[in-house]
VEXVO-847363 format. One line per field, with one value per residue (C-alpha): chain; x, y, z; residue in one letter. Coordinates in Angstrom, 2 decimals, always signed. Example, Ala and Ser with C-alpha at 12.3 -4.5 7.8 and 13.67 -1.06 7.14 Angstrom:
REM residues 2
chain: c(A,A)
x: c(+12.30,+13.67)
y: c(-4.50,-1.06)
z: c(+7.80,+7.14)
res: c(a,s)
***
This chain:
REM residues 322
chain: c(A,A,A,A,A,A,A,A,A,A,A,A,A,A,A,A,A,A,A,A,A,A,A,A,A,A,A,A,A,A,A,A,A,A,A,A,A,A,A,A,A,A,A,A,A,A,A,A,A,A,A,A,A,A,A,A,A,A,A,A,A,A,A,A,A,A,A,A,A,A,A,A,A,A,A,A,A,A,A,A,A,A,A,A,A,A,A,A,A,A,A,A,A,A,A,A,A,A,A,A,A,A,A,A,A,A,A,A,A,A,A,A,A,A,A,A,A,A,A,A,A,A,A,A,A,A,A,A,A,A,A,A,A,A,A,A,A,A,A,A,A,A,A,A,A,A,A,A,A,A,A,A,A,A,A,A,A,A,A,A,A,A,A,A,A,A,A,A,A,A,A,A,A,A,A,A,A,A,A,A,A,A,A,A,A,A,A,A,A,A,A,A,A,A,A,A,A,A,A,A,A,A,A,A,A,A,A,A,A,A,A,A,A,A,A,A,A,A,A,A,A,A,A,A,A,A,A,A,A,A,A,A,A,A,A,A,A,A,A,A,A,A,A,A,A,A,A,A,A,A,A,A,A,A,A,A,A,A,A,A,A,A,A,A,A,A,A,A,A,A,A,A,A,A,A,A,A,A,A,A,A,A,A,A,A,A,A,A,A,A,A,A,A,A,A,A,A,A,A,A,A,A,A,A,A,A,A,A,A,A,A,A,A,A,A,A,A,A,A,A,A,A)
x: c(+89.04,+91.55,+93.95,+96.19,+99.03,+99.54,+98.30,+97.60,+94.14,+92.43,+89.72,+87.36,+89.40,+90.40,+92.23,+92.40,+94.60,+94.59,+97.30,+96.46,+97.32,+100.76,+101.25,+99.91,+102.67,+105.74,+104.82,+105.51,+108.72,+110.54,+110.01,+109.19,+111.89,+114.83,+116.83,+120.41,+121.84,+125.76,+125.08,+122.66,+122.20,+118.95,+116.64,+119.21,+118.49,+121.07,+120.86,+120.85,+120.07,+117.55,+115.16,+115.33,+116.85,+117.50,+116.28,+118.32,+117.35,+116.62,+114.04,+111.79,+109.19,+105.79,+103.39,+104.19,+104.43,+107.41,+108.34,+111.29,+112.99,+115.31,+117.13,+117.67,+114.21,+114.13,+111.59,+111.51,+110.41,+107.85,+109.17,+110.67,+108.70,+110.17,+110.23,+110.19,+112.36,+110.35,+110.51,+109.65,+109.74,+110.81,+108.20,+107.36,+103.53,+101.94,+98.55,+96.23,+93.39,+90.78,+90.82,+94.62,+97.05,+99.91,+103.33,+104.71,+107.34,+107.05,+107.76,+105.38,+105.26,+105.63,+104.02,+106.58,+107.44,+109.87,+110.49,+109.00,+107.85,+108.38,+105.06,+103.19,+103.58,+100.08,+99.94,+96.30,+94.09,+94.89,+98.14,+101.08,+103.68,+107.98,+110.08,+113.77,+114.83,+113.73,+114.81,+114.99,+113.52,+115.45,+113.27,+113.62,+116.18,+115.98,+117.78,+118.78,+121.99,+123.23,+123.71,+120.09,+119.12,+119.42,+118.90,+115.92,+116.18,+117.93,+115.33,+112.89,+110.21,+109.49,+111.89,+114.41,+116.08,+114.95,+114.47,+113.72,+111.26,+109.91,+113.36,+115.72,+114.26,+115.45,+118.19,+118.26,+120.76,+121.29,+122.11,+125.66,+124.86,+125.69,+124.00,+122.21,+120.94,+118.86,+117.02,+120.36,+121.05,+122.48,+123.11,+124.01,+124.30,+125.82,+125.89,+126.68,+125.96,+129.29,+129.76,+131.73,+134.92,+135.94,+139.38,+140.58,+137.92,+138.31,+136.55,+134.60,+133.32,+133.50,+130.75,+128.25,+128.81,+125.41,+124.59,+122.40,+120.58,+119.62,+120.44,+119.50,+118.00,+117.19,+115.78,+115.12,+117.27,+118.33,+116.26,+117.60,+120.33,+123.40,+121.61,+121.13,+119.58,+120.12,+117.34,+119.12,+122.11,+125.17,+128.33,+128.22,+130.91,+131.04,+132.97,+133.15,+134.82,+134.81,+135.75,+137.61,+138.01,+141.62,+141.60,+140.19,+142.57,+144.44,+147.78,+149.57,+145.55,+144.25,+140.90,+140.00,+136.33,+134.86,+132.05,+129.40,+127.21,+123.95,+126.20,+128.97,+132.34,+132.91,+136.25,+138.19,+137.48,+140.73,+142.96,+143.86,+146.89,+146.27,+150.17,+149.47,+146.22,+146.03,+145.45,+141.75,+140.05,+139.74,+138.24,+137.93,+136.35,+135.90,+133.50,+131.08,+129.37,+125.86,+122.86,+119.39,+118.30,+121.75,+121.76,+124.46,+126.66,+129.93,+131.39,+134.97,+137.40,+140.23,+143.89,+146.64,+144.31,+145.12,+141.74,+138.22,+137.03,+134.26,+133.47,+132.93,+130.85,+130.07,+129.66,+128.48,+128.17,+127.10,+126.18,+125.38,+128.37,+127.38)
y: c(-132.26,-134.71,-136.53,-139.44,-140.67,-143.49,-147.16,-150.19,-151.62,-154.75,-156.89,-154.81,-151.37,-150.11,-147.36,-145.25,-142.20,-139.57,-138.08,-134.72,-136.59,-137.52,-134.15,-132.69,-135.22,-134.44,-130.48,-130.43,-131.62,-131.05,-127.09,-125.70,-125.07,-126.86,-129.55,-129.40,-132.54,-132.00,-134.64,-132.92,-129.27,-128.98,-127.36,-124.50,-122.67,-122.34,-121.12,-123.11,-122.15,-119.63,-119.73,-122.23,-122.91,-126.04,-127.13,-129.02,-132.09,-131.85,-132.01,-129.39,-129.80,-127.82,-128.22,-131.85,-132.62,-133.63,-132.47,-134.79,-134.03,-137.12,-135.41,-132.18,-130.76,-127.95,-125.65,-122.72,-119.06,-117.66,-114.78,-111.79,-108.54,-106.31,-103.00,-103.59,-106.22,-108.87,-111.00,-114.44,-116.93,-120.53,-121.73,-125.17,-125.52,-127.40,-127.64,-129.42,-128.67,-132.21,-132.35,-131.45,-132.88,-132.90,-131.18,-129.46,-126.69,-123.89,-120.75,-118.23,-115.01,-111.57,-108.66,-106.76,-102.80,-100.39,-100.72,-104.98,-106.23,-109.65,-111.87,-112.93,-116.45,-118.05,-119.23,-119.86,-122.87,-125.29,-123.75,-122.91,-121.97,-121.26,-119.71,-121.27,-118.44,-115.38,-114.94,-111.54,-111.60,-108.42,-106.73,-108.04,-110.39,-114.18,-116.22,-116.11,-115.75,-116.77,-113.47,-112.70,-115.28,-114.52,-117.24,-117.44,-120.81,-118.80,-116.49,-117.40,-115.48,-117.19,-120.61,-121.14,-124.13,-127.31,-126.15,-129.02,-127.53,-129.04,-130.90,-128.67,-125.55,-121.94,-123.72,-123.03,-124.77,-122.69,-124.14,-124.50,-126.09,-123.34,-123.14,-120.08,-119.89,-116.67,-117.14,-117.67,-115.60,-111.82,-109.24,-105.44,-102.07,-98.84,-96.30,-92.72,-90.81,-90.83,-93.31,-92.53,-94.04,-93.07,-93.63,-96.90,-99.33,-102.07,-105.71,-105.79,-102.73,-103.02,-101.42,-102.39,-101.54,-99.45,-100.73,-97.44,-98.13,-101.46,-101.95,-105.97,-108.10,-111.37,-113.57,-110.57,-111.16,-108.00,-107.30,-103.66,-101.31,-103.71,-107.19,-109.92,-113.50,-116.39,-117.86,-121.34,-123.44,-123.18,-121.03,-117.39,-114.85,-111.42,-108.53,-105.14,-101.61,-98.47,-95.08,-92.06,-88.52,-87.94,-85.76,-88.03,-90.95,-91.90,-91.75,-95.52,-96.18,-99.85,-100.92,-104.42,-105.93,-109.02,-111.02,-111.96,-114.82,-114.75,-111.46,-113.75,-112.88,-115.99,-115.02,-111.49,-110.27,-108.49,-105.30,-102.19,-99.99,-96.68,-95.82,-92.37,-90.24,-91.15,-94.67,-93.98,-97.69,-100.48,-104.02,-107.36,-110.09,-114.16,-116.81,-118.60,-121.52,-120.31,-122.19,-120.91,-118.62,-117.57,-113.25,-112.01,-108.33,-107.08,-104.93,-103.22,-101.96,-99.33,-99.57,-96.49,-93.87,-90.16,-89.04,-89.42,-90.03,-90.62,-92.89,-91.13,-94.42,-98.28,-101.11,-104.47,-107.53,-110.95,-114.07,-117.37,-120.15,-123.35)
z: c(+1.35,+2.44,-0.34,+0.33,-2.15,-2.72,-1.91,-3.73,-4.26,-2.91,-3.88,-1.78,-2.14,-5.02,-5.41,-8.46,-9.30,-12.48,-13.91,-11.43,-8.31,-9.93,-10.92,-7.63,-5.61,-8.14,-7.76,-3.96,-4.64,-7.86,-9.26,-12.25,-15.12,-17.45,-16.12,-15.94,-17.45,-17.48,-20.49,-22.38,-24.08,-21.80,-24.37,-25.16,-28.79,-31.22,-34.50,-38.04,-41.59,-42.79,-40.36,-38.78,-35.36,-33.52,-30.00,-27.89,-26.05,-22.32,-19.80,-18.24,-15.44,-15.10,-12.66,-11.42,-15.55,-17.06,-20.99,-22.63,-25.92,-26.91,-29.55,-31.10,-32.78,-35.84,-35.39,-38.39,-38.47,-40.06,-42.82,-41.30,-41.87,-44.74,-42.38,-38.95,-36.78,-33.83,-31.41,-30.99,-28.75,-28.29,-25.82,-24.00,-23.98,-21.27,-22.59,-19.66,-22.00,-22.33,-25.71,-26.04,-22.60,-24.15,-24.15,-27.07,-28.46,-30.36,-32.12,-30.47,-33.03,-31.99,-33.46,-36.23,-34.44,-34.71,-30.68,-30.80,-27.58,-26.14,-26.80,-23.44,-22.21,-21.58,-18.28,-16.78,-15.08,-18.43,-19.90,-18.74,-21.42,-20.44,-23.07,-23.40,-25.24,-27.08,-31.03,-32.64,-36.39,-38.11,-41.04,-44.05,-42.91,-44.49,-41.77,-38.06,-36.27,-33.07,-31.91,-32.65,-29.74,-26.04,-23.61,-21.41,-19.56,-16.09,-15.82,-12.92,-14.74,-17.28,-17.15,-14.57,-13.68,-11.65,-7.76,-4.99,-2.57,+0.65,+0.83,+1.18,+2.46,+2.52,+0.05,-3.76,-6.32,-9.63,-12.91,-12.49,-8.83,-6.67,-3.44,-1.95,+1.42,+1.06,+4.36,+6.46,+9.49,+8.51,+10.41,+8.94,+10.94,+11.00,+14.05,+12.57,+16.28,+18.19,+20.66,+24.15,+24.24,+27.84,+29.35,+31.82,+30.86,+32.07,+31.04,+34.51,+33.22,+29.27,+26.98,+24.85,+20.97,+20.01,+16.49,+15.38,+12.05,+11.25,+7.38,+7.07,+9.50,+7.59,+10.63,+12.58,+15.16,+16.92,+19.98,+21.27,+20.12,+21.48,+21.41,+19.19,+19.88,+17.85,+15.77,+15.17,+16.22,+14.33,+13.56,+13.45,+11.87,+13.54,+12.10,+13.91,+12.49,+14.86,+12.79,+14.77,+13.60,+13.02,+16.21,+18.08,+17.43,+20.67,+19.96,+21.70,+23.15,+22.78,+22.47,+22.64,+21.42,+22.95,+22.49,+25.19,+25.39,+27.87,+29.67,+29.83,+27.71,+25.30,+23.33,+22.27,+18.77,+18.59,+20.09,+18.21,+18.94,+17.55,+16.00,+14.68,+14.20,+10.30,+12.29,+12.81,+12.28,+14.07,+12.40,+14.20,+13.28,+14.22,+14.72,+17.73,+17.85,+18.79,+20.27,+19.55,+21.90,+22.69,+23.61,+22.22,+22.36,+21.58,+24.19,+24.43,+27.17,+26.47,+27.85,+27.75,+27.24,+28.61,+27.67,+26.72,+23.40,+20.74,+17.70,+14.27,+13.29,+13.95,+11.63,+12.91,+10.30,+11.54,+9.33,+10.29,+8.68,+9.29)
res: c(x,x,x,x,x,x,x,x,x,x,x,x,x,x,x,x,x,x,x,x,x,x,x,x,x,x,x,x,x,x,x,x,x,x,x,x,x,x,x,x,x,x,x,x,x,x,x,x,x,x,x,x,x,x,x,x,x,x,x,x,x,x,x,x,x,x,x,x,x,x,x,x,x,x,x,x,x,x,x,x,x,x,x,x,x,x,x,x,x,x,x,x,x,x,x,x,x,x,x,x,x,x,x,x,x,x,x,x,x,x,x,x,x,x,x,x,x,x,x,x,x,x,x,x,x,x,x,x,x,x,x,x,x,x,x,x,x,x,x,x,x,x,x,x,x,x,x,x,x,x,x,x,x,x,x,x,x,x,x,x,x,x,x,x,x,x,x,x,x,x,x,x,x,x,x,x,x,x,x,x,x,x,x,x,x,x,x,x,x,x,x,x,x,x,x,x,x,x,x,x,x,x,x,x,x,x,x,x,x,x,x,x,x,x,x,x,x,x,x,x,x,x,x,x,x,x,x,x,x,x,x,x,x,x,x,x,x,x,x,x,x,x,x,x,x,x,x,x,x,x,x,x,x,x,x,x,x,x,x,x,x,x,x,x,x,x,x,x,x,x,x,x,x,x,x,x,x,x,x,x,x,x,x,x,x,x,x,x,x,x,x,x,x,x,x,x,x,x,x,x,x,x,x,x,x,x,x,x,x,x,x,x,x,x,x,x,x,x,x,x,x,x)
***
């Protein structure tokens, strides 16, 4: 079934939208969870006498529905068991019930234990309830403190704030508005088997790094054991190590790491001079602007060697910048 949203009616047209279709638009857009007003206490739970505890005003978003509280609301406890301690919760209700539609908070009992569990949101095809916080009821205990209330309204699970989806995507914003690109380019390996260092490399002839186990591959972007191609424009940050056993540390060698483009060198990474054998690491790192498609490697040459070697191990980070 096709839908369309939205267009006014004419004499001969009308066109006629519930409250769904609003809800069904606002969902693809704004998330579900609190608001973060830097004006407002956004629904946060503190404690007040006996009790009784208050809840802050804020917004929070279900569904495509939209809850408001204008001003701080007390909401009270039933009596705490005489022997064993519970927990309740402070809960949004989004009832889309016919014969209820409408938005409401509330204390949602748990069940008195000597080990209480957390009660169960209700979240089904008419309600769909978020808890703002969680309240512990200690036996026997006639009012509730604020260290007796842990905060719910960052937990994904059953609150979370605001995201915007289908505008920003791959992007998330947390409460303190903090971005997170979890889907963004990152590369991780290590390469434990030794790797042949040989003597008088030059850069006409310089090697490929071998990156061995691949630990993260968010985009999956690696295409062999030395290659890489980039999934999207932008600008990438390489960093290399290479690990020698002390005996095989060249005393006064170089080794210099590049980094190649299509099979062409684009820049140096860096040079390492080896001063003594407790010298045994080399790290470079630096940054390319990328195009997608682009295959990439590292390679390296060697300079002032008198003999052969071998790596110990190889670690290869890359993460897309920018």
């Amino acid at each position: 079934m096709e839908r369309m949203y939205f267009f006014d009616s004419t004499a001969d047209d009308q066109r006629v939208y519930q409250a769904a279709d609003w809800a069904r638009f606002h969902g693809q857009i704004i998330g579900n969870g609190v608001s973060n007003d830097p004006n407002l206490p956004n629904l946060e739970v503190t404690a007040k006498t006996n009790m009784e505890i208050a809840l802050g005003a804020g917004f929070m978003f279900a569904n495509g529905y939209m809850y408001e509280n204008d001003s701080t609301m007390t909401l009270t406890h039933a009596i705490a068991d005489p022997n064993n301690d519970r927990i309740d919760r402070i809960v949004i209700c989004f009832d889309n019930n016919p014969a209820e539609r409408r938005i409401y908070a509330y204390v949602k009992k748990g069940t008195p234990a000597s080990n209480p569990v957390l009660p169960s949101l209700t979240r089904d095809s008419y309600v769909f309830e978020m808890s703002v916080a969680q309240v512990r009821i200690i036996a026997g205990k006639s009012f509730v403190e604020q260290s007796e209330i842990e905060d719910e309204r960052a937990d994904d699970l059953v609150c979370g704030y605001i995201p915007l989806h289908n505008i920003y995507r791959g992007l998330t914003i947390n409460e303190v508005g903090m971005v997170s690109m979890p889907n963004q380019s990152f590369i991780k390996t290590r390469n434990n088997t030794s790797q042949p260092v040989p003597a008088g490399v030059s850069l006409s002839q310089a090697l490929k790094i071998k990156f061995g186990e691949t630990q993260a591959d968010k985009q999956s972007e690696i295409i062999s054991d030395e290659q890489f191609v980039a999934k999207a424009d932008g600008i990438y940050s390489f960093w290399i190590e290479m690990a020698f056993e002390f005996s095989d540390v060249v005393i006064d060698g170089q080794i210099s790491v590049y980094v190649y483009v299509n099979g062409a060198q684009s820049f140096p990474l860096g040079t390492k001079s080896f001063g003594t054998t407790s010298d045994r690491f080399l790290m470079v790192s630096g940054f390319d602007d990328l195009q997608e498609g682009d295959v990439v490697d590292f390679r390296f040459t060697t300079g002032n060697f008198d003999r052969d070697t071998q790596t110990q191990f190889v670690r290869v980070r890359v993460s897309k910048v920018a």
